[in-house]
C-alpha positions as CSV (number, residue, x, y, z in Angstrom):
1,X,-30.6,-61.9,-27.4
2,X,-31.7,-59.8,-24.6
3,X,-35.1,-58.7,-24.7
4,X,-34.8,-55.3,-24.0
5,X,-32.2,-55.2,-27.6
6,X,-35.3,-57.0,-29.3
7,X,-37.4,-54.4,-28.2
8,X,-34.7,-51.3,-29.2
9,X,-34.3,-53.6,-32.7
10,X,-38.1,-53.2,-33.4
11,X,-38.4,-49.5,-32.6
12,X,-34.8,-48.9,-34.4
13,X,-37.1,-50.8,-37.7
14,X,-40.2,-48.8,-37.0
15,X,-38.0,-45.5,-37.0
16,X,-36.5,-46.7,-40.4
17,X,-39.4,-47.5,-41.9
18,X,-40.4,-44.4,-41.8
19,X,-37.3,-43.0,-43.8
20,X,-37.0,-39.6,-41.8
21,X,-35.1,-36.6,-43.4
22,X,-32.8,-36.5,-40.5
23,X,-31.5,-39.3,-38.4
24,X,-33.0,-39.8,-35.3
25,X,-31.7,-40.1,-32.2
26,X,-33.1,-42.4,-29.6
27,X,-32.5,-41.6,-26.1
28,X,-33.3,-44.5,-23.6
29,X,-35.3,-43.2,-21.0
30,X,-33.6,-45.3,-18.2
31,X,-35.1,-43.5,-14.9
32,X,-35.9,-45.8,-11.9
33,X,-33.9,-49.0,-13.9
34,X,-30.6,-49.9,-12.2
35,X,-27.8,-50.1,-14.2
36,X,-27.8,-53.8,-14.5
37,X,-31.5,-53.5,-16.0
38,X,-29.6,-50.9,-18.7
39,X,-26.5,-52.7,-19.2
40,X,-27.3,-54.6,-22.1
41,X,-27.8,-51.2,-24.2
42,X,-24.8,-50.1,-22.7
43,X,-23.0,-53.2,-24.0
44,X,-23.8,-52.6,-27.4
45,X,-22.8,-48.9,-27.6
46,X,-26.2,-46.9,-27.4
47,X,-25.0,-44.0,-26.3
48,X,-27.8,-41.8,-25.6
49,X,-30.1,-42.0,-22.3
50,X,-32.4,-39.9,-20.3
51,X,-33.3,-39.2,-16.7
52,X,-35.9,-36.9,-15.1
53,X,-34.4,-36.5,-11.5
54,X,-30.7,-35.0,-11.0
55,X,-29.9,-36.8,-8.2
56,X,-31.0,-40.0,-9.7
57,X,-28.8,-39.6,-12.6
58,X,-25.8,-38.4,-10.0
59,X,-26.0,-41.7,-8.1
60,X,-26.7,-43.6,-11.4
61,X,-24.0,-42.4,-14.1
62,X,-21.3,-40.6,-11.9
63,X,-18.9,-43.3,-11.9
64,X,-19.8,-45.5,-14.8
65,X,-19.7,-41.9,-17.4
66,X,-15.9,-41.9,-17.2
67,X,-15.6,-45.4,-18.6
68,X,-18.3,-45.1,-21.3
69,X,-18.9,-42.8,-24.3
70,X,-22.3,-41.6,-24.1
71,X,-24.4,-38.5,-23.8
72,X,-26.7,-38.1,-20.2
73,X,-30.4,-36.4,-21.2
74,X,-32.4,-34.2,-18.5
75,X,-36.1,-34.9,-19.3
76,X,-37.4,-33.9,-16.5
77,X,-38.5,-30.8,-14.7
78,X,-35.2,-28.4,-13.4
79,X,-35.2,-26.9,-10.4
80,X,-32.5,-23.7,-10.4
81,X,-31.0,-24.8,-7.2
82,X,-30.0,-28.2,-9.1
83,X,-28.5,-26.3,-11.8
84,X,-24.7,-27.1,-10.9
85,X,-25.4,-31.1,-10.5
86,X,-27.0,-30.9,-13.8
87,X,-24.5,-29.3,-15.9
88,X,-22.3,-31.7,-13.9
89,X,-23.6,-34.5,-15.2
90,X,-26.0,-34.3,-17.8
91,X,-24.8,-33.4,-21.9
92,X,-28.7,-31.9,-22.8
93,X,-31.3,-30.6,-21.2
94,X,-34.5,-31.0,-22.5
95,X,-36.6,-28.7,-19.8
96,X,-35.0,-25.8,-20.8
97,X,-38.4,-23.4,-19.9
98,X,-38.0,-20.2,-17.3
99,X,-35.2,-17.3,-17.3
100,X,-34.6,-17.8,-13.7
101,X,-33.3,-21.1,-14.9
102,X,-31.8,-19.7,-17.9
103,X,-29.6,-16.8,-15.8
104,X,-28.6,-19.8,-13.1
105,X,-27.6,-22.2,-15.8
106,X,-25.4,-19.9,-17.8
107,X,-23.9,-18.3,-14.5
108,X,-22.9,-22.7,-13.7
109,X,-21.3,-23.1,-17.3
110,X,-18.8,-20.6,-17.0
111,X,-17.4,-21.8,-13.6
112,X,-17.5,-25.2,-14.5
113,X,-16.4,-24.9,-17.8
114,X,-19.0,-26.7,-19.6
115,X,-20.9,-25.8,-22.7
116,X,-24.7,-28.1,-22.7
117,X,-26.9,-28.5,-25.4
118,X,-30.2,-27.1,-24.8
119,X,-34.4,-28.0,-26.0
120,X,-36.6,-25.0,-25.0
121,X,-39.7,-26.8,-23.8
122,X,-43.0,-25.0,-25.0
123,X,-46.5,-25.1,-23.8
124,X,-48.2,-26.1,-27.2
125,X,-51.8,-26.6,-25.3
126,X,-51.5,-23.6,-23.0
127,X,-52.2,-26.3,-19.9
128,X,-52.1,-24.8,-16.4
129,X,-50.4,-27.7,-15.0
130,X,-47.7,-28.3,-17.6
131,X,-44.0,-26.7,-17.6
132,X,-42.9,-25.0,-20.7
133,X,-42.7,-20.8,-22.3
134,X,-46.4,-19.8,-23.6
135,X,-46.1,-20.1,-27.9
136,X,-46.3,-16.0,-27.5
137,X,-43.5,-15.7,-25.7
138,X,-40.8,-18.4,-27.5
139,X,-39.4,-16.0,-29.5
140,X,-38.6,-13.6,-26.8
141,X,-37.3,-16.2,-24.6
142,X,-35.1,-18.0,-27.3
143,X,-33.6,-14.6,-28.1
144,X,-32.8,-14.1,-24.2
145,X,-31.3,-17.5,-23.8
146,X,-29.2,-17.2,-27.1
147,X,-28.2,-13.6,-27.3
148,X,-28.1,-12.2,-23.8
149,X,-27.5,-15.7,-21.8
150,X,-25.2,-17.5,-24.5
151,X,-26.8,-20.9,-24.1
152,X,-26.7,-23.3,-26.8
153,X,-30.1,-24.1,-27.5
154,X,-30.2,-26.2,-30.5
155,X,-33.9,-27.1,-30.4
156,X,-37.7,-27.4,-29.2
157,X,-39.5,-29.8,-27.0
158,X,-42.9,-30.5,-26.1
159,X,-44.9,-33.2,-24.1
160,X,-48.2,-32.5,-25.9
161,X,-51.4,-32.6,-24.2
162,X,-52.6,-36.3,-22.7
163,X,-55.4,-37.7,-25.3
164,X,-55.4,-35.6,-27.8
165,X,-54.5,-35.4,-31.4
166,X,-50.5,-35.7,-30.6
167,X,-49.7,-35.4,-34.3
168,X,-51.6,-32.1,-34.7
169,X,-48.9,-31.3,-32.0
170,X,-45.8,-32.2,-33.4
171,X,-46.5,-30.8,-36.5
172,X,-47.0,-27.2,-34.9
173,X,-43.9,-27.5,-32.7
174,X,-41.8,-28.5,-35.8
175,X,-43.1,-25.3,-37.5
176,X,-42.3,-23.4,-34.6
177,X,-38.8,-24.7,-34.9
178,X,-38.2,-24.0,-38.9
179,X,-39.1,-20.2,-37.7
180,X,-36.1,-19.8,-35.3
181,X,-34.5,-21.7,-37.7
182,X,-33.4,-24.6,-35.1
183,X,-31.9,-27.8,-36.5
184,X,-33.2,-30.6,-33.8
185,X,-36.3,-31.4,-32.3
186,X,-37.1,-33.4,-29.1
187,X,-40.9,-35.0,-29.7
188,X,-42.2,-38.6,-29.3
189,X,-42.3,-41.0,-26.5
190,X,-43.5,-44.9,-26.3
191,X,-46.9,-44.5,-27.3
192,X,-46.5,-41.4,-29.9
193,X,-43.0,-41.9,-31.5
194,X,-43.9,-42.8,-34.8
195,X,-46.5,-39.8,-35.0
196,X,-42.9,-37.6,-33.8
197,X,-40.9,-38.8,-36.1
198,X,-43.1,-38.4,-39.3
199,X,-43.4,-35.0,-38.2
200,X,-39.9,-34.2,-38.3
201,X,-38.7,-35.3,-34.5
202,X,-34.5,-35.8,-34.4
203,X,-34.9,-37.2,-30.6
204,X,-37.5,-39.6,-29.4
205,X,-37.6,-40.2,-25.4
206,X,-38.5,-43.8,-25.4
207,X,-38.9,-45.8,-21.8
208,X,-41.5,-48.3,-21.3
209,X,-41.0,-49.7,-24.9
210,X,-37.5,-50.3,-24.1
211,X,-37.4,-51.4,-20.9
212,X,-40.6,-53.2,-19.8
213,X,-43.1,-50.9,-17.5
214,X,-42.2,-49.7,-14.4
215,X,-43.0,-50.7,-11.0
């Protein structure tokens, strides 16, 4: 068995163990692997896997997408001007976090014809240096993306602050969610997913514990 499936198996167990409420989705965070480094998910159906870089994903999935059954996740940050390649290729995006985005992203849906699924990403430690809407201004900015922009956002995400109390976190973003009365929840990566899932996570975006470190 490949290793990288031994090391999906044990997270698939750890997940389980834990007997969420909801399932829980794990998305495969393949950016910077090849495809023939991926494959062996591929192979056995997986069908959910994340990239931070549009034009990465572009070159990646573009050709292999139409033989597969499997939904594309943008982790990483958005610019507006890749708006079009991204609703091109990607099913969700998790980065959701600026109106300018929001107007550019509804304006590419209608002429392509495509309908994503959206995370808001919030700021849950107010950091300087981190993307994501302020907690004071979520509700305002889910109500402008949902109402006036028609964008289907069916959930939250957050990268909580580096060496802190990630659960304290979680558990805040998950309330935040309940109060716009959102049904999914993007929280959790390699080192923090159990923590994610026990406080109430439906997608986990795990890389390194998948698919070795990177170079």
């Amino acid at each position: 068995m490949s290793i990288i499936i031994e090391r999906f198996d044990k997270i698939k167990f750890n997940i389980n163990r834990l007997k969420p409420l909801k399932p829980v989705n794990i998305i495969a965070v393949s950016k910077t692997f090849s495809l023939s480094h991926i494959q062996p998910l591929i192979d056995v159906g997986h069908n959910h896997f994340g990239e931070n870089k549009v034009q990465e994903a572009m070159s990646k999935w573009n050709v292999i997408k139409n033989n597969f059954k499997f939904n594309l996740h943008m982790i990483g940050k958005l610019q507006s001007n890749k708006a079009k390649d991204a609703i091109k290729i990607f099913d969700y995006i998790h980065s959701l976090d600026n109106q300018k985005l929001a107007d550019v992203l509804a304006k590419r849906e209608i002429d392509l014809n495509k309908n994503l699924k959206y995370f808001i990403q919030v700021n849950i430690g107010n950091e300087l240096q981190k993307s994501g809407i302020p907690v004071g201004e979520l509700d305002a900015f889910y109500n402008y993306c949902t109402l006036e922009k028609n964008l289907n956002v069916i959930g939250l995400m957050v990268i909580p602050p580096n060496n802190k109390n990630s659960k304290k976190y979680f558990q805040s973003l998950n309330e935040l969610n309940t109060s716009l009365a959102l049904s999914e929840l993007s929280m959790g990566m390699s080192s923090d997913y159990m923590d994610a899932v026990s406080s109430g996570a439906t997608y986990v975006r795990i890389g390194s514990s998948i698919f070795g470190s990177r170079d």
